[in-house]
C-alpha positions as CSV (number, residue, x, y, z in Angstrom):
1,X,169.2,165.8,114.8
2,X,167.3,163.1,112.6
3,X,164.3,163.3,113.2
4,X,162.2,160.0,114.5
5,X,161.1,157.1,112.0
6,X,157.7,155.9,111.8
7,X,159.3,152.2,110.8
8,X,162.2,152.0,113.7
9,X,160.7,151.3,116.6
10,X,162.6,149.9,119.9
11,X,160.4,148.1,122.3
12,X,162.1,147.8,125.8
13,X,161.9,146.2,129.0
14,X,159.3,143.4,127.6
15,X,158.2,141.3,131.2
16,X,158.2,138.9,128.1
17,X,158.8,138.4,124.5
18,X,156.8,135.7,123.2
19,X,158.9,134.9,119.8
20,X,156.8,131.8,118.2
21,X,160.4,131.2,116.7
22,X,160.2,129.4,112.9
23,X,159.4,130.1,108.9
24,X,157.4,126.5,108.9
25,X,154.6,125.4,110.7
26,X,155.0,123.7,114.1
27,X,153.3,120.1,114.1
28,X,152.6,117.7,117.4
29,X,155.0,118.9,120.4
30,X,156.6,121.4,118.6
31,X,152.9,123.4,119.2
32,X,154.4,124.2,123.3
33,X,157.6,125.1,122.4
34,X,157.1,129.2,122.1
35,X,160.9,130.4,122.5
36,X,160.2,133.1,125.2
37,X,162.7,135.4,126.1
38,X,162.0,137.8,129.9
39,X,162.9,141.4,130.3
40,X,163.6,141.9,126.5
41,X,164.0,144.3,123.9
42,X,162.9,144.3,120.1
43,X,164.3,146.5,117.9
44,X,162.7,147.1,114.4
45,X,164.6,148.9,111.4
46,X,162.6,149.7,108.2
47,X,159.8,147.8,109.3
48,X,162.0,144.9,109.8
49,X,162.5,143.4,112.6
50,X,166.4,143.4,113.3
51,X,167.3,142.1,117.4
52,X,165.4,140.3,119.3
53,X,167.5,139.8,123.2
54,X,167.5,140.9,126.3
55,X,171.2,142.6,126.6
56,X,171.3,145.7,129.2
57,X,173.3,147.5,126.0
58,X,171.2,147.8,122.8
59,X,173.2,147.0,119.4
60,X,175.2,149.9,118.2
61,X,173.0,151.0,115.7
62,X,170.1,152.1,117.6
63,X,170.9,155.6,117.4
64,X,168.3,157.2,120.0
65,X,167.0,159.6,117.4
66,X,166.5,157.5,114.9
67,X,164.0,155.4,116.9
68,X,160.8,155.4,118.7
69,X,160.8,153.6,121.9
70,X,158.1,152.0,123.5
71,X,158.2,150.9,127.3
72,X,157.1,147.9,127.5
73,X,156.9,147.5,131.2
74,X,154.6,144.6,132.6
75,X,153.6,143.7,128.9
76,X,153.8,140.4,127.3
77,X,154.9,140.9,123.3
78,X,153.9,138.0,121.0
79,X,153.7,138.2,116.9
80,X,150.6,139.6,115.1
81,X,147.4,137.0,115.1
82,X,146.6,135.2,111.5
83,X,143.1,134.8,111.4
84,X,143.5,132.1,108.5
85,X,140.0,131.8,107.8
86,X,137.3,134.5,107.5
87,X,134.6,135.0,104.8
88,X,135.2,138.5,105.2
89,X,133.5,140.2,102.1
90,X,129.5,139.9,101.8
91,X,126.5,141.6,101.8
92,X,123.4,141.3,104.0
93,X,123.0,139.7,107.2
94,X,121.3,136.4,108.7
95,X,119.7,137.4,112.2
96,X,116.8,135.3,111.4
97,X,118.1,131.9,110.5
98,X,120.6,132.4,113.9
99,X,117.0,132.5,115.5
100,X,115.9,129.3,113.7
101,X,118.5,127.7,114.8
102,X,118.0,128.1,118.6
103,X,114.9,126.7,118.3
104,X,116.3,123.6,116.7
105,X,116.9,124.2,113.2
106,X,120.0,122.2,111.2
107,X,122.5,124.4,109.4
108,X,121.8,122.5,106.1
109,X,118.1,122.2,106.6
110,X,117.9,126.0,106.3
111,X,120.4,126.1,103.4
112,X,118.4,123.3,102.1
113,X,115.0,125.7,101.7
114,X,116.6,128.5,100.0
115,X,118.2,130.0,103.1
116,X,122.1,130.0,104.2
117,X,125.0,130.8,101.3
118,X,121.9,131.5,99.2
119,X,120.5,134.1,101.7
120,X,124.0,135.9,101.4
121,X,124.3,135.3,98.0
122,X,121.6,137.0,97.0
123,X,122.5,140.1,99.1
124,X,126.2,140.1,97.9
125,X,125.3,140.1,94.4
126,X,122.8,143.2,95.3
127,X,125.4,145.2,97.2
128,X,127.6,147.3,95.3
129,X,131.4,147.6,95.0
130,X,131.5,150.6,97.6
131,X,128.9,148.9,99.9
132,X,131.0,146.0,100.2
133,X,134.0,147.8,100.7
134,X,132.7,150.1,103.2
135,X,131.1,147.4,105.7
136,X,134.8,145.1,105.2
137,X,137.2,148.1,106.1
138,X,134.6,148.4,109.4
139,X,135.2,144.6,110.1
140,X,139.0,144.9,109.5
141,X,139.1,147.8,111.7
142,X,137.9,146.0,114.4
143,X,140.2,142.8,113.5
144,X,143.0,145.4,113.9
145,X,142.1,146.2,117.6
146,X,142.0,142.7,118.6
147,X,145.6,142.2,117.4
148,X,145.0,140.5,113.5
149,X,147.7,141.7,111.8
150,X,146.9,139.2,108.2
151,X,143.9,137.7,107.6
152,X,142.5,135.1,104.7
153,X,139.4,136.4,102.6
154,X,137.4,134.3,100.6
155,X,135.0,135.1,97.7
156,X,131.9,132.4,96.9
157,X,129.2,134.4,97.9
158,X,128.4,135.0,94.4
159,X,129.0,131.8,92.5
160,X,128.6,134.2,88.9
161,X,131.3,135.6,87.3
162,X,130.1,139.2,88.1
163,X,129.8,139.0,91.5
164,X,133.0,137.0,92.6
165,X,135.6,139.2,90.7
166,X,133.7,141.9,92.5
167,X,134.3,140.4,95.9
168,X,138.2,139.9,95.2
169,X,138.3,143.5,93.6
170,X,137.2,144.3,96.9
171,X,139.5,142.8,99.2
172,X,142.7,144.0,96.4
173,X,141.0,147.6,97.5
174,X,141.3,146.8,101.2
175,X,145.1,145.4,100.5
176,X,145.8,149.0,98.8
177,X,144.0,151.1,101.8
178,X,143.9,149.9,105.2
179,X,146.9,148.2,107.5
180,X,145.5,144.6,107.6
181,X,147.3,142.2,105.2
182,X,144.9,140.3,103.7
183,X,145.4,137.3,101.7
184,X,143.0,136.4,98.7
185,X,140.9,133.5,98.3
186,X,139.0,132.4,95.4
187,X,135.7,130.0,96.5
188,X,133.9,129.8,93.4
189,X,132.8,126.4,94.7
190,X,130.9,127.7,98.0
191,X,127.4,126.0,97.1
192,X,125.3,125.7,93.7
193,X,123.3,128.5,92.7
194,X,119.9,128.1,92.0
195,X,120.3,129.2,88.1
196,X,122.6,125.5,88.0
197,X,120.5,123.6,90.8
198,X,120.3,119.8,90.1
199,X,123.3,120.1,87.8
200,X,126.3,120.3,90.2
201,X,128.9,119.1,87.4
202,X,127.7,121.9,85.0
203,X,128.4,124.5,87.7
204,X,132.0,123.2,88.6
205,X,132.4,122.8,85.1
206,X,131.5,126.6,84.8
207,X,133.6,128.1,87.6
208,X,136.6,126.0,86.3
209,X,136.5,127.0,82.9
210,X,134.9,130.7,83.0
211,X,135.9,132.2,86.0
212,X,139.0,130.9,87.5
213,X,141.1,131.4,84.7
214,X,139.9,134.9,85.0
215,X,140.9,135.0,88.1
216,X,144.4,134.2,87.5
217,X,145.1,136.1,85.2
218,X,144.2,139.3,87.2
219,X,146.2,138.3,89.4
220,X,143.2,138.8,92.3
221,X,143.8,135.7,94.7
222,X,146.5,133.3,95.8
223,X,144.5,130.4,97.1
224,X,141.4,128.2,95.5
225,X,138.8,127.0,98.1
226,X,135.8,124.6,97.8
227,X,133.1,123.1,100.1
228,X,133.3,119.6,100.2
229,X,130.4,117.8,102.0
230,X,127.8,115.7,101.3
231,X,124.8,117.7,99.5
232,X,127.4,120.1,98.7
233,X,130.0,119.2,96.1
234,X,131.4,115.7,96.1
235,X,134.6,114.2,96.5
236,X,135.1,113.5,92.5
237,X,133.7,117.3,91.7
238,X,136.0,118.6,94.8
239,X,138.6,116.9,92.9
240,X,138.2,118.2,89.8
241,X,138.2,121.9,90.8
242,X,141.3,121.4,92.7
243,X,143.1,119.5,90.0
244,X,142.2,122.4,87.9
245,X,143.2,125.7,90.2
246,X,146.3,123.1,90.8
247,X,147.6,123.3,87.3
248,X,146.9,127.2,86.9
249,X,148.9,127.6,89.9
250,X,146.8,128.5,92.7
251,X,147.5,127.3,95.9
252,X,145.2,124.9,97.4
253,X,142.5,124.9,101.1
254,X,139.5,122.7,101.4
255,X,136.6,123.2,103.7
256,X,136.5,119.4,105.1
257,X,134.2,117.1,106.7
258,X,132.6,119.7,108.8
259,X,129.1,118.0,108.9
260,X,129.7,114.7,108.1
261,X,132.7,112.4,107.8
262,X,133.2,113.1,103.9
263,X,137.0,112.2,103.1
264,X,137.6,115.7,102.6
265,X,141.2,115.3,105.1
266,X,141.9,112.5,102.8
267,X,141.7,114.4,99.5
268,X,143.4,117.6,101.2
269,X,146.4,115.3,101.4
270,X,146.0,113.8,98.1
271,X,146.3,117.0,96.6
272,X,148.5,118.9,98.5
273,X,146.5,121.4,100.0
274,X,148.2,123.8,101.6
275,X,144.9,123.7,104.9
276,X,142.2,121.7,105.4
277,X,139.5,123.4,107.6
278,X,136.8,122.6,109.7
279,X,138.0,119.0,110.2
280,X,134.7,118.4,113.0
281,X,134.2,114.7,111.5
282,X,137.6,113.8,110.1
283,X,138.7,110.5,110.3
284,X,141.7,109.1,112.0
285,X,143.1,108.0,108.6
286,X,142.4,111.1,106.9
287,X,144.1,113.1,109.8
288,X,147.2,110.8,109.8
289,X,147.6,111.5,105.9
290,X,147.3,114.9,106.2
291,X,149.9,114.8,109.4
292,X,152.4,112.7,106.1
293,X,151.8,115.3,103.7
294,X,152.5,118.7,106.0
295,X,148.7,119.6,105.3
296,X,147.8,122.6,108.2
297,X,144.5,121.5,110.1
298,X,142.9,125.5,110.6
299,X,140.1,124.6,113.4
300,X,137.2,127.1,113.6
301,X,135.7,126.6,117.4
302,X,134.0,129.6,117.0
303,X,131.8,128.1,114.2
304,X,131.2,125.0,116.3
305,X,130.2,126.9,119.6
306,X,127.8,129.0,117.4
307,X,126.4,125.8,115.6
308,X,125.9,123.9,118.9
309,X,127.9,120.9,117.4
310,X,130.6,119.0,118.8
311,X,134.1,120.8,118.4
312,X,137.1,119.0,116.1
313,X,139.3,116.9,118.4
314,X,141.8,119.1,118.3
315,X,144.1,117.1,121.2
316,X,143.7,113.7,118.8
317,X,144.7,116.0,115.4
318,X,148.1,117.2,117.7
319,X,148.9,114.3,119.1
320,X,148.9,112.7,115.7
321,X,151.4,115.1,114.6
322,X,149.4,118.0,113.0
323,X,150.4,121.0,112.9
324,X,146.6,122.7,114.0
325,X,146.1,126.8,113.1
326,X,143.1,128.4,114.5
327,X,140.8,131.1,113.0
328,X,136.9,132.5,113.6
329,X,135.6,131.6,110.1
330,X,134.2,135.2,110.4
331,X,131.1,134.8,108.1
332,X,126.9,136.3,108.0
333,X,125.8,132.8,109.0
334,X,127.4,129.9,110.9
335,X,129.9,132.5,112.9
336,X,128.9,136.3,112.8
337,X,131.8,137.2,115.0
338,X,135.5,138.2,114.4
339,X,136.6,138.0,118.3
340,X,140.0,136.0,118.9
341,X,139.6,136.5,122.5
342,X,136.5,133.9,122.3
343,X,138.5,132.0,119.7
344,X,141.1,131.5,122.6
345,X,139.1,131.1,125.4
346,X,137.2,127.8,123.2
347,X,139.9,126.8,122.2
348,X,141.8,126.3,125.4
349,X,138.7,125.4,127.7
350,X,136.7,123.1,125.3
351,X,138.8,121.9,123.1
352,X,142.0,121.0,125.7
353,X,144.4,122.9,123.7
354,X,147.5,124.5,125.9
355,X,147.4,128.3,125.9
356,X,151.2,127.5,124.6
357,X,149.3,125.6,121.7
358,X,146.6,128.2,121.1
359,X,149.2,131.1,120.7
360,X,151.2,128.8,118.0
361,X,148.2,128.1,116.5
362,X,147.4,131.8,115.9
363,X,151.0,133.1,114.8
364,X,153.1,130.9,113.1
365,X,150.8,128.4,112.3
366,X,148.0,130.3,111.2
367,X,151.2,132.6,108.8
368,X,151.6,129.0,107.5
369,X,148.1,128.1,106.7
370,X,148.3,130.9,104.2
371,X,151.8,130.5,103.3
372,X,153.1,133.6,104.7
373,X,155.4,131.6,107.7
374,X,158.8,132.8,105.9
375,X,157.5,136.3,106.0
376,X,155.3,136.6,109.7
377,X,154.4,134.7,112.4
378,X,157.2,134.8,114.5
379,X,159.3,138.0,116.3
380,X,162.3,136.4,114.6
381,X,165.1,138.8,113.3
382,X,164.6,139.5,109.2
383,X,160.8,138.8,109.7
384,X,158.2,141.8,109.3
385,X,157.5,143.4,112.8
386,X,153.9,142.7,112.7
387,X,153.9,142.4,116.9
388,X,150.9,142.9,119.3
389,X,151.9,144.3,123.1
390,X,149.3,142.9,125.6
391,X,147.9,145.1,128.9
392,X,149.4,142.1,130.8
393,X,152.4,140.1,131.6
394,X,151.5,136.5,129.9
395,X,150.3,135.2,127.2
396,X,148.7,133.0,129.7
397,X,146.2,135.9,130.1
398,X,144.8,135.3,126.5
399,X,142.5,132.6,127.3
400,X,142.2,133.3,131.1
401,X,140.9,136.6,130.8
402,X,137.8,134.9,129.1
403,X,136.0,136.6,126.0
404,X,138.0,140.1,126.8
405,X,140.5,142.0,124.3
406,X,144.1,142.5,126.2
407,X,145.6,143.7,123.4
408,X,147.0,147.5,123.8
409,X,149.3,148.4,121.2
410,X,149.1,146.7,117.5
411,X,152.3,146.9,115.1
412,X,152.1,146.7,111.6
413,X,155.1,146.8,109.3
414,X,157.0,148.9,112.5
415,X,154.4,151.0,112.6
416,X,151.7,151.4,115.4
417,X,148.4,151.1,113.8
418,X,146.6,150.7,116.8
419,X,146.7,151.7,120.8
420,X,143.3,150.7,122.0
421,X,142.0,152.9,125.3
């Protein structure tokens, strides 16, 4: 007798398997179309996923003892969440300004007086390799339970040389050591330090020419990030920094008109950036170019609902033809929280996105908005069976069972990493 795989898995009897079909992102109307298949089965080979149907007979070479089976009774399947945006890796917390804020305080007003990225800063250039390490395999942990199978790390809480290799050391660790795929992003350009305050173009020019390259060639992230907003770094300095990860092959993200309307959509599209993110004050014309030029538009409600401001329009961003990712911008300041169920729930009631539209937006949308659609995303045969089985029958139950986790069994790679209760 062979004795049972960890990697082959067979998950029968599905009430519904919720395949998110596609290696591209889904844009306008395509957002509803989930490709559901009742009373199904799923059967993963090598940690690949190899039938996807609801036959009574299983294909041939499902030999019993070769496989694990999981009954999947009265349990919705759907693919692994992306959470396509997190600031995962920092040090310190920001309990206090959260407090300032509820009395009336302005994001940028604290950040203005020495308090915000700089707060965090400070603390992640402090905290050592293993410190940082320690508190993001906690974080990832808990991702895990809620059903994130990849997630998107950035760096820029350290803005030297020092301190931002360190951060994508880290998360290369965490790659190497825990189930979560994460995918690296460089954000040199986060804010100005106060060592280069009042000379914005020196500091781009020094994260462009001294530490990006570095960055490349150790190989440490796939993506380049930068805030552009007013008081932050300009359009023309955006520009520059993007031209430059651009020609040292990096893929591209912007944070976008978040706070004010900026023309950061526009410039995404100029340059090809693989997302744009935030998006809160976009214009119409800067949503319609990115719509032209395939640009993903990753909304962050839980940033919004946590900052009391208005949340992006995401019904005017699909109806333009968008395709729209979602993710919790997971981060000490503006959204302390790593909870897809909440991500959902805002999502769906406040900004009057389906629950059909919210699922795309966190599978093979959010796998797109880190270029990773060809791979996950999606239960589709040759993909990697990175799969979440819910407690419940729906999808539907994702947003409607507000602000609680329904996830019960995680998959990573065909094998179960997590079975929470």
């Amino acid at each position: 007798m062979i004795q049972a795989i960890n990697k082959n898995l067979i998950i029968r009897n599905a009430a519904q398997v919720v395949r998110c079909s596609g290696r591209t992102a889904k844009c306008g109307v395509q957002m509803s179309e989930l490709n559901i298949i009742e009373n199904a089965n799923v059967v993963i080979t090598n940690g690949i996923i190899t039938y996807v149907g609801n036959k009574i007979e299983l294909p041939h070479y499902t030999n019993p003892y070769e496989y694990k089976t999981i009954d999947a009774t009265g349990k919705a399947v759907l693919p692994g969440f992306v959470d396509s945006h997190t600031h995962l890796i920092f040090g310190g917390y920001r309990q206090d300004e959260f407090s300032w804020r509820m009395r009336g305080d302005s994001y940028m007003s604290i950040m203005e007086r020495g308090g915000g990225i700089h707060n965090t800063m400070e603390a992640t250039r402090n905290a050592s390799f293993e410190e940082l390490y320690t508190e993001a395999k906690s974080r990832l942990t808990r991702m895990l339970k809620l059903g994130v199978t990849t997630v998107e790390a950035k760096s820029g809480y350290g803005m030297d040389k020092e301190t931002e290799l360190k951060q994508l050391a880290v998360i290369q660790e965490l790659n190497r050591t825990q189930p979560v795929s994460i995918v690296p992003t460089f954000m040199g350009a986060h804010a100005t330090p106060k060592e280069f305050k009042g000379r914005e173009d020196d500091f781009i020019d020094y994260v462009t020419q001294e530490i990006m390259p570095d960055v490349k060639e150790k190989k440490l992230a796939t993506f380049c990030d930068i805030f552009c907003e007013k008081d932050v770094f300009s359009i023309e300095q955006s520009r520059k920094y993007l031209q430059k990860a651009k020609e040292l092959g990096f893929l591209l993200k912007i944070h976008a008109d978040e706070i004010v309307q900026f023309g950061g959509a526009e410039l995404a599209a100029e340059m090809g950036c693989t997302s744009a993110d935030h998006l809160l004050q976009a214009s119409d014309e800067g949503i319609r170019k990115m719509a032209e030029k395939g640009v993903v538009a990753t909304l962050l409600p839980c940033t919004a609902f946590s900052l009391k401001e208005n949340f992006a329009n995401a019904r005017k961003i699909i109806d333009s033809g968008c395709a729209v990712a979602l993710a919790t911008d997971l981060n000490p300041g503006s959204s302390f929280t790593s909870s897809i169920p909440l991500t959902f729930a805002l999502a769906c009631i406040y900004m009057k996105m389906s629950p059909e539209e919210a699922v795309t937006a966190l599978t093979i949308n959010g796998a797109a908005a880190v270029a990773r659609a060809e791979s996950i995303g999606s239960i589709d045969e040759g993909k990697l069976a990175d799969i979440v089985i819910l407690d419940f029958p729906s999808y539907k139950f994702l947003p409607y069972h507000i602000g609680m986790n329904i996830v019960g069994t995680v998959i990573k790679n065909g094998e179960i990493v997590a079975q929470n209760g």
